[in-house]
C-alpha positions as CSV (number, residue, x, y, z in Angstrom):
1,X,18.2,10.7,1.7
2,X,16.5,11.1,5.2
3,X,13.3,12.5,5.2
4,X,10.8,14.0,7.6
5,X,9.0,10.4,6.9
6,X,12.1,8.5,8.0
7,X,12.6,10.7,11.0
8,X,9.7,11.2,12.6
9,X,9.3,7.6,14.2
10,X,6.8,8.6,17.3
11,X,3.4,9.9,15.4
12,X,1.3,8.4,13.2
13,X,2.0,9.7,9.5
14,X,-1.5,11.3,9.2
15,X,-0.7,13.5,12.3
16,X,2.2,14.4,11.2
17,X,1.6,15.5,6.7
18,X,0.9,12.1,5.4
19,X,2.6,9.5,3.2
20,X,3.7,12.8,1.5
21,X,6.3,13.3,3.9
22,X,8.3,10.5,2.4
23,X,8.7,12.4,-1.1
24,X,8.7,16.1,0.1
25,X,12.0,16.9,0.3
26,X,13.1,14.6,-2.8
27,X,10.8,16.5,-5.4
28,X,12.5,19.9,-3.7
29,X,16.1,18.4,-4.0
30,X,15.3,17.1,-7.5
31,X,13.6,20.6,-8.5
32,X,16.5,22.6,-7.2
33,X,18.8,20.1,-9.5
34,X,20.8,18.9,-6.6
35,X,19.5,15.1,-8.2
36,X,18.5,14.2,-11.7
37,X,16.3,11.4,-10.8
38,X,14.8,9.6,-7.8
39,X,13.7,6.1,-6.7
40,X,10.6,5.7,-4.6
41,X,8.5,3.2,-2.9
42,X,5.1,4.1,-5.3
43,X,2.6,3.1,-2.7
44,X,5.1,6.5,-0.8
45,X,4.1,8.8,-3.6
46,X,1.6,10.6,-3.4
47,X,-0.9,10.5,-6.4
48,X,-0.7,14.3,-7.5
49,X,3.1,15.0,-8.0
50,X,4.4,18.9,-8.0
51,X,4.5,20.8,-11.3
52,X,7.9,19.8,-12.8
53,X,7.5,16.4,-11.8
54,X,7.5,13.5,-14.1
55,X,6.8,9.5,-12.7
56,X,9.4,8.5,-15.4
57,X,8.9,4.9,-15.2
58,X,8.2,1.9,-12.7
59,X,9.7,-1.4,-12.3
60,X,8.3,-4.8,-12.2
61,X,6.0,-5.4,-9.7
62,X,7.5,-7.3,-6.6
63,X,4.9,-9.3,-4.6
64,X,2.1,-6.7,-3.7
65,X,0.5,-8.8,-0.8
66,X,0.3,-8.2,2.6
67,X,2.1,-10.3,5.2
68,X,1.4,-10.7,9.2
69,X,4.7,-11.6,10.9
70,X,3.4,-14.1,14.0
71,X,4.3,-14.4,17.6
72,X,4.7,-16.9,19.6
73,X,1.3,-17.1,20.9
74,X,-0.6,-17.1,17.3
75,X,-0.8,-20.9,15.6
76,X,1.6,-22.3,13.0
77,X,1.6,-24.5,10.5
78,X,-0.3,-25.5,7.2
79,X,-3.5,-26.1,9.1
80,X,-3.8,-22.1,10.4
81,X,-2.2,-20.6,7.8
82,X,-4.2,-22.2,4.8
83,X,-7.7,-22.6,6.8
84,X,-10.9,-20.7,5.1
85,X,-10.7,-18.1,7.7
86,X,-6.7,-16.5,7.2
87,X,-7.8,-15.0,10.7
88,X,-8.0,-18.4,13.0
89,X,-4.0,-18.3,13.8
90,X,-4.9,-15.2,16.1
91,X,-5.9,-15.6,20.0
92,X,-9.3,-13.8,20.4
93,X,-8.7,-10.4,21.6
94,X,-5.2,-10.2,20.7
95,X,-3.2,-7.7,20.0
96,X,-1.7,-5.8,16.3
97,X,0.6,-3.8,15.4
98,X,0.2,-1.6,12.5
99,X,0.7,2.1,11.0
100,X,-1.9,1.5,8.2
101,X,-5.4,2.6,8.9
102,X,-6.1,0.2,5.5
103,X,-5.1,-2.3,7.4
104,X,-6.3,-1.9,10.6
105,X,-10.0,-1.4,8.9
106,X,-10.1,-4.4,7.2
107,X,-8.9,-6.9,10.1
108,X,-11.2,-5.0,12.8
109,X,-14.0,-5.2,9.7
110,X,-12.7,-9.7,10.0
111,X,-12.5,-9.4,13.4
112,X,-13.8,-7.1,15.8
113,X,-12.2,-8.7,18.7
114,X,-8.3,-8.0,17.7
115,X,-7.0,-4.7,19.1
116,X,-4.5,-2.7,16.8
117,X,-1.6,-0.6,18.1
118,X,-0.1,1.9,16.1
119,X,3.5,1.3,15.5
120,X,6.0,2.4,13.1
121,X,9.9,2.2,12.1
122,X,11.4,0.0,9.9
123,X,11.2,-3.9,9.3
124,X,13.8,-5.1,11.9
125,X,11.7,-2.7,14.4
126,X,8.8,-4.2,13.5
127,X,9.6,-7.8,13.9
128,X,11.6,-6.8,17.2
129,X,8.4,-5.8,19.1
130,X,6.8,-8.7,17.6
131,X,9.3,-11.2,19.2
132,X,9.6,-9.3,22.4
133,X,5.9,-10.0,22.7
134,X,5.1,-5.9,22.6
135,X,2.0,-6.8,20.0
136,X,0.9,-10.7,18.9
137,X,1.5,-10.2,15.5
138,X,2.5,-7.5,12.9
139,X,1.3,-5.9,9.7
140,X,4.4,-5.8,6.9
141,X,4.4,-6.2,3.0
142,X,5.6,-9.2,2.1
143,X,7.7,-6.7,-0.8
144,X,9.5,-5.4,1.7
145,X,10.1,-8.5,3.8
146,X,11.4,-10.2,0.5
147,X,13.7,-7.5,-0.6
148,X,15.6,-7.5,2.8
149,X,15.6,-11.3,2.6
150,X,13.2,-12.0,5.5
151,X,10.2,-13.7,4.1
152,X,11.0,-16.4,6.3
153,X,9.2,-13.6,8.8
154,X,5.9,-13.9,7.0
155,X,3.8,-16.4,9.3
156,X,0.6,-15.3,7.1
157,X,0.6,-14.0,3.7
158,X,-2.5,-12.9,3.1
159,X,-4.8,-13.0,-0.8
160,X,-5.6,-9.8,-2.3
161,X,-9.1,-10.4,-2.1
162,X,-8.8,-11.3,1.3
163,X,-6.4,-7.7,2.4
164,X,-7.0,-5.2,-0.2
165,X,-3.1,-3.6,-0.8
166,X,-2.2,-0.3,-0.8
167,X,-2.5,1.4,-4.9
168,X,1.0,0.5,-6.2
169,X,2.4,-2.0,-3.0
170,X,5.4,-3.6,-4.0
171,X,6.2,-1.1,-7.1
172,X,9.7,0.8,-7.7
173,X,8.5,4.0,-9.5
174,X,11.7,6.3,-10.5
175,X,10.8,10.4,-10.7
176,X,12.8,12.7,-12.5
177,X,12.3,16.6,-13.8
178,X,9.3,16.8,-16.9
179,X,11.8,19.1,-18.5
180,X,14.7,16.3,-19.0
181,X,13.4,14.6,-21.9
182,X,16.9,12.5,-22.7
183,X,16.5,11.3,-19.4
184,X,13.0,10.4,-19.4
185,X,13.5,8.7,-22.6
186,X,16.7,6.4,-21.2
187,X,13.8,5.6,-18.1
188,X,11.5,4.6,-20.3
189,X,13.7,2.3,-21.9
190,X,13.4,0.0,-18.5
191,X,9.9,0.4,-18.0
192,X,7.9,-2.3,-17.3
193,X,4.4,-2.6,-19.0
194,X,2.2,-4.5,-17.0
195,X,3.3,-2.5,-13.9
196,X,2.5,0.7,-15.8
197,X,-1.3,-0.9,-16.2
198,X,-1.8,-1.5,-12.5
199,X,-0.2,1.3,-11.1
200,X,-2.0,3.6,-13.5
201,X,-5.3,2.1,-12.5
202,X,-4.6,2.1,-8.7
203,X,-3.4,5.4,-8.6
204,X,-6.0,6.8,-10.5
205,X,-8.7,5.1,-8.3
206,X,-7.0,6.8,-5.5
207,X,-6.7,10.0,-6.8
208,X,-10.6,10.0,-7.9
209,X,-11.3,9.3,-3.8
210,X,-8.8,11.7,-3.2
211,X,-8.0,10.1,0.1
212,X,-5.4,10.9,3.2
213,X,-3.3,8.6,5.7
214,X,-6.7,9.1,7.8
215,X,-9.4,6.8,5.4
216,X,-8.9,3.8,5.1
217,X,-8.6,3.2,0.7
218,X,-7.1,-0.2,-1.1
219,X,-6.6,-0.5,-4.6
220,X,-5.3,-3.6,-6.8
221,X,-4.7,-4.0,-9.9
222,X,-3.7,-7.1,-11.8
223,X,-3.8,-8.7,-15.3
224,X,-5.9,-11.5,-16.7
225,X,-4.9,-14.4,-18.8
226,X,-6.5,-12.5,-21.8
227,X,-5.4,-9.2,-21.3
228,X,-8.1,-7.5,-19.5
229,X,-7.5,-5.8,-16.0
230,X,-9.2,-6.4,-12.8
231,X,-9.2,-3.7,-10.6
232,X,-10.7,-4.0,-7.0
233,X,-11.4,-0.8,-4.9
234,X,-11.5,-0.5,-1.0
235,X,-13.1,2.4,1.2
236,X,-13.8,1.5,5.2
237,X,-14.0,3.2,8.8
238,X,-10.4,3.0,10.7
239,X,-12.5,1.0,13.3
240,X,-13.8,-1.6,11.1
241,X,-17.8,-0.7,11.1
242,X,-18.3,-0.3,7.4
243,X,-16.2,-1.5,4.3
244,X,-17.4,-1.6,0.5
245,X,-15.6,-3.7,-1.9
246,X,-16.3,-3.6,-5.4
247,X,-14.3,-4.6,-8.3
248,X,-14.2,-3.8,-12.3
249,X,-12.6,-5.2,-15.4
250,X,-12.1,-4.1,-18.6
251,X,-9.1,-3.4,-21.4
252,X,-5.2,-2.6,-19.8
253,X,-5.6,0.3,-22.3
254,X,-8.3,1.7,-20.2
255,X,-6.6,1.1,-16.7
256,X,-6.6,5.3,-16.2
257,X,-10.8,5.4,-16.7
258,X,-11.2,2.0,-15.2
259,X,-9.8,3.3,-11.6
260,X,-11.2,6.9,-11.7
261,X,-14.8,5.1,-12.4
262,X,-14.6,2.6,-9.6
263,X,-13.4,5.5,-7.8
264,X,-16.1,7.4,-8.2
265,X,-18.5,4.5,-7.7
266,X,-17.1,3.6,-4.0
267,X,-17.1,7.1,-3.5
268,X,-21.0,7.6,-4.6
269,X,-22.2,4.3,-2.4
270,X,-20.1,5.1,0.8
271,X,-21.5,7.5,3.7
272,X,-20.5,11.3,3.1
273,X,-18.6,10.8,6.4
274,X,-16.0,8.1,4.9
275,X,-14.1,10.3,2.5
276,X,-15.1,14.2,4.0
């Protein structure tokens, strides 16, 4: 299915509804029972789903990092890529492409010399204007890039620590109607655990900012080797000027209460301007 969220290439998605617009017309076309279930991006959906509408299930977690595909002008090779500032491949003052406000934040926040273009469209659009020298380098999840078979794009994969993901990057979550219990039940079946955790905690730190396309938020989730969950929040100004990090850990049984707290804690320590 085509959405408004596919369509509309020529505005950024907060001018136009949000990352809702991506989802819209699949909870209507599932609601009206002209599908029985439906496969979404999760970092697409938005964190409050209609009445009637179930997250059945999510799939193992592909890579949730965050990739910058390079132009010819940026540096290559072990030395850039691995140095102790991700940032040094970049010319001073050059210029980014991206449609994420999260993104844009935290590399103006890095790097207050870059310029960042909005841009949108798919992948191949993406690494067109990058090789037709439109923007120096590009913005794309390295999920994506992988699932298409182009990871051989990513010139910079970037830490988690280092570019706080979007809550539930690189998760397949499938939706169906609360009222078809057989079917939820068959969903279930292929559920994956572990991506349940993180999502659950990512999407609930989300929800407790209750944040649009317009603020900058990132939320990641992952497990430790004994069990626990680490959970690191993200609030910041589009331009860069402000960012607050903070991070919390505690049980995977928990991951629901360990979001909405850390949640709650960005939002208490940021300025009442971040998240009005």
């Amino acid at each position: 299915m085509s959405t408004a969220g596919d369509r509309i290439q020529d505005r950024p998605l907060a001018d136009i509804g949000g990352k809702g617009l991506f989802a819209k017309e699949i909870h209507e076309a599932l609601l009206d029972g002209r599908i029985d279930f439906a496969v979404h991006s999760l970092k697409d959906l938005e964190t409050e789903l209609p009445r009637g509408v179930a997250l059945a299930c999510v799939l193992p977690r592909e890579d949730s990092r965050d990739a910058l595909v390079l132009g010819p002008d940026c540096e290559r090779g072990p030395d850039a890529v691995d140095a102790a500032d991700p940032w040094a491949c970049l010319p001073r003052g050059a210029l980014i492409g991206s449609a994420s406000v999260r993104r844009q934040a935290q590399i103006l926040h890095a790097r207050p010399d870059l310029r960042v273009e909005t841009i949108r469209g798919n992948v191949q659009t993406r690494i067109g204007k990058v090789r037709a020298g439109t923007v120096c380098a590009s913005f794309l999840a390295l999920a994506g890039l992988r699932r298409l078979g182009l990871e051989a794009e990513a010139g910079l994969v970037l830490d988690p620590d280092t570019m706080v993901p979007a809550a539930g990057q690189g998760i397949v979550g499938v939706t169906c109607r609360e009222e078809d219990t057989e079917l939820l039940e068959l969903l279930h079946a292929i559920e994956d655990a572990e991506a349940r955790a993180v999502a659950t905690a990512e999407r609930a730190l989300l929800g407790s900012l209750d944040g649009s396309c317009r603020t900058p938020i990132g939320a990641h989730a992952r497990l430790l080797p004994g069990g626990d969950l680490r959970v690191t929040g993200l609030v910041a100004r589009p331009d860069g000027t402000f960012m607050l990090k903070r991070t919390a850990e505690g049980g995977a049984e928990d991951a629901s209460r360990l979001g909405r707290e850390l949640g709650e804690e960005l939002r208490r320590d940021s300025p009442a301007d971040i998240l009005a």
